[in-house]
C-alpha positions in Angstrom: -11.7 -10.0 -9.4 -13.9 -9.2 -12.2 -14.9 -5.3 -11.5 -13.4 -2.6 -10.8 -15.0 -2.1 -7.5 -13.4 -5.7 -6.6 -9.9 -4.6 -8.0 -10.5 -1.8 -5.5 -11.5 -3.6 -2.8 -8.7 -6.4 -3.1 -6.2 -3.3 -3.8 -7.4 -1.9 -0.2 -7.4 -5.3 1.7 -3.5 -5.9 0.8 -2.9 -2.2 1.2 -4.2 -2.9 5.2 -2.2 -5.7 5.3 1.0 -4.4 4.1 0.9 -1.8 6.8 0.3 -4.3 9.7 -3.5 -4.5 9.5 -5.3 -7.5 10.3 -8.2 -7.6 7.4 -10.2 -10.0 6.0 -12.7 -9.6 2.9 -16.7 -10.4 2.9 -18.1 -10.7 -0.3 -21.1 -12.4 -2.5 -19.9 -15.9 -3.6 -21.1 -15.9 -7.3 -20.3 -19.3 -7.9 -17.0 -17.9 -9.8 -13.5 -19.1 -10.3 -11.8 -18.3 -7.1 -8.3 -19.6 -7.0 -7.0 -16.5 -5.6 -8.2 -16.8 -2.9 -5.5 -19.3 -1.4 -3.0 -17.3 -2.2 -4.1 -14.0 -0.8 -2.5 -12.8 3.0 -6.2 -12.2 4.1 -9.2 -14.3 4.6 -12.1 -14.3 2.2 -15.3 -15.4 3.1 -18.4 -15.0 0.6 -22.1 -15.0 1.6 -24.7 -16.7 -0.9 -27.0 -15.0 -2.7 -30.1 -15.5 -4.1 -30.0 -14.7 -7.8 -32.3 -11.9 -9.6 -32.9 -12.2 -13.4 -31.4 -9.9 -15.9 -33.2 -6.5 -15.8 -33.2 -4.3 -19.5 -33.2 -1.0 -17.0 -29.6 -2.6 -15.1 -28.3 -3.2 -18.7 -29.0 -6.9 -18.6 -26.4 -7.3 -15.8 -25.7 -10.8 -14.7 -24.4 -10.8 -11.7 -26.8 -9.1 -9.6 -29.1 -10.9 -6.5 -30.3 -10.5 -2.6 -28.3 -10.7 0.2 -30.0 -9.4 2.9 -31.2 -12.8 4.5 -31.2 -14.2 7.9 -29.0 -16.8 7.0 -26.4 -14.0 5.9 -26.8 -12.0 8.6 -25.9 -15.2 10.9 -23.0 -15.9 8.5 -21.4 -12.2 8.9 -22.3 -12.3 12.7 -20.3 -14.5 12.9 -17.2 -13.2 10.3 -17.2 -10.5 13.1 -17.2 -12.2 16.6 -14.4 -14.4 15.3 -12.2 -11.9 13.7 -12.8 -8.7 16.5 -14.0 -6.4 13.8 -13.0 -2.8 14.6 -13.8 -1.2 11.5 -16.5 -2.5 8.7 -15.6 -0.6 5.3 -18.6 -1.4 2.6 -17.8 -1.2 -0.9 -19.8 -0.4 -3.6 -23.2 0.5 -2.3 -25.4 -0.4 -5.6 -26.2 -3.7 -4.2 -28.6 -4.6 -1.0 -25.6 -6.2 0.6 -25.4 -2.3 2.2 -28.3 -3.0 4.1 -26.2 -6.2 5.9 -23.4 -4.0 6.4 -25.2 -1.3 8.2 -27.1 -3.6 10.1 -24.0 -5.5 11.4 -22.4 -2.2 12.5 -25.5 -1.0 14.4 -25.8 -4.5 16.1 -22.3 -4.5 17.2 -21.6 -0.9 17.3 -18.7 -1.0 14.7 -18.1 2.5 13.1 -19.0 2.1 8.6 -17.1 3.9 6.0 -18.6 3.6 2.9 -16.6 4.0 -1.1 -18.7 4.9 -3.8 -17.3 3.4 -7.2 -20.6 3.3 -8.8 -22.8 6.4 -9.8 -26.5 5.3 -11.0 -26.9 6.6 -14.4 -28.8 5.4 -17.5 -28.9 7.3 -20.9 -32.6 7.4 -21.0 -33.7 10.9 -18.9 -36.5 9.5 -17.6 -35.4 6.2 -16.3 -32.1 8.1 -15.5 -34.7 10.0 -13.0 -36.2 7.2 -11.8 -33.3 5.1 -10.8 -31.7 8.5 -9.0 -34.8 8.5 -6.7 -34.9 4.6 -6.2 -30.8 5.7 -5.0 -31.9 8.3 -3.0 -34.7 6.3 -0.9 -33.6 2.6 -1.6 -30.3 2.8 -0.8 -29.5 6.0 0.6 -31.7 6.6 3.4 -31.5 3.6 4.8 -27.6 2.6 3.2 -25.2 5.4 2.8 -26.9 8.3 5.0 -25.6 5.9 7.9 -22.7 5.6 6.9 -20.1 7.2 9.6 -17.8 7.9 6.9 -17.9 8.3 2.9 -15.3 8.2 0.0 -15.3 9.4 -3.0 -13.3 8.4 -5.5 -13.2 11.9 -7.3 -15.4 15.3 -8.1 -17.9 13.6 -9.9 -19.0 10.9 -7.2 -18.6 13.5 -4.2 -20.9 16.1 -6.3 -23.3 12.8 -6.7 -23.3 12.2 -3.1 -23.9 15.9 -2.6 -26.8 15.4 -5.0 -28.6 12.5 -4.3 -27.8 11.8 -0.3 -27.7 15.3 1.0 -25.6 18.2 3.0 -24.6 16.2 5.4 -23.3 13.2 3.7 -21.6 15.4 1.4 -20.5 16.8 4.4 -19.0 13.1 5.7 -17.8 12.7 2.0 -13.9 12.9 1.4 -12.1 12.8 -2.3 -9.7 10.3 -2.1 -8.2 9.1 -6.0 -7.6 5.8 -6.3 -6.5 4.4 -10.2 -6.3 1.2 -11.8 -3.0 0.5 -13.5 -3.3 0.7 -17.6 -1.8 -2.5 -17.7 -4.5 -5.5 -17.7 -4.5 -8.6 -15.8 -3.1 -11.0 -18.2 0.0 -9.2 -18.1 0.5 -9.2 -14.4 -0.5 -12.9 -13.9 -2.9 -11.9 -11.4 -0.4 -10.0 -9.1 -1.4 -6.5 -9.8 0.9 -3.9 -8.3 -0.8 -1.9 -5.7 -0.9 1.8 -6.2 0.8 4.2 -4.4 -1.9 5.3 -2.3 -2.1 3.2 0.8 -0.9 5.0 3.3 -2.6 8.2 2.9 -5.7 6.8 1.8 -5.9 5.3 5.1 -4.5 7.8 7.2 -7.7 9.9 6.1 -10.1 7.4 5.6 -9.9 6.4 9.0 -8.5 8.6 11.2 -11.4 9.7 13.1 -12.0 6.2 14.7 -8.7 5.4 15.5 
């Protein structure tokens, strides 16, 4: 787990499990370390991607790629069938692996709830304007606007989602905090604590599918 959205998205898979959930994680194999994995009370599976060069405008981010293929979308079809999905939750919408998300929910009818960890924002005005419009109509119209559900993780991404995506999915947008513990990694050996926001988190986050 190298991001913050991933700590996030580990934090919520073992929250879901502690409280009796069956979960399992999809994410994008990066070709990383992944030794956790074995120990972890969940399933992980991770999609391929196809790699896309280091952009100046993304601040020369590495990890970044495609993942909306066929092959992909046979991959999770299968993730789904198998496991009896009830619920997809997509984290972290900056990537185009929203479009797989949404288009497994609308194939098999499975409700999406969506967290934003990311805003979109460069220091350069301009190009700060650009990439908020290539948010709005790259990935919100067809990725986050069809989403049945969206949390933010505090003022600033809920007035974002107010901003870029609209009245109504600022009107599908819920606060919900969730924080990282101060302490790093190396101290915890890999075994972070999970906060203390499980059960509420998920009491709101999905209550209106259950």
């Amino acid at each position: 787990m190298a991001s913050g959205s991933s700590f996030y998205a580990l934090s919520l898979a073992k929250a879901l499990t502690e409280l009796g959930h069956k979960t399992c994680v999809v994410t994008i194999d990066w070709k990383l370390p992944n030794d956790e994995d074995a120990s972890l009370p969940f399933p992980v599976y991770r999609l391929p991607v196809v790699r896309l060069p280091k952009l100046p405008v993304f601040y020369n981010i590495e990890l970044i790629g495609r993942t909306f293929t066929r092959k992909n979308q046979r991959l999770l079809t299968k993730v789904i069938q198998d496991f009896k999905s009830d619920i997809l939750h997509h984290v972290n919408h900056i990537f185009d692996m929203v479009y797989l998300t949404n288009w497994a929910g609308k194939k098999f009818g499975i409700p999406v709830v969506g967290s934003i960890t990311t805003i979109v924002q460069h220091e350069n005005p301009l190009i700060q304007a650009i990439m908020s419009l290539a948010d709005k109509f790259v990935l919100g119209i067809p990725g986050v606007q069809r989403w049945d559900g969206i949390i933010s993780l505090d003022k600033n991404a809920h007035d974002y989602v107010t901003r870029i995506y609209g009245s109504e999915c600022s009107r599908k947008s819920q606060i919900i905090p969730f924080s990282i513990p101060l302490k790093s990694h190396t101290v915890y050996g890999n075994h972070l604590p999970l906060p203390a926001w499980p059960q509420n988190f998920i009491r709101r986050a999905y209550s209106s599918f259950s």
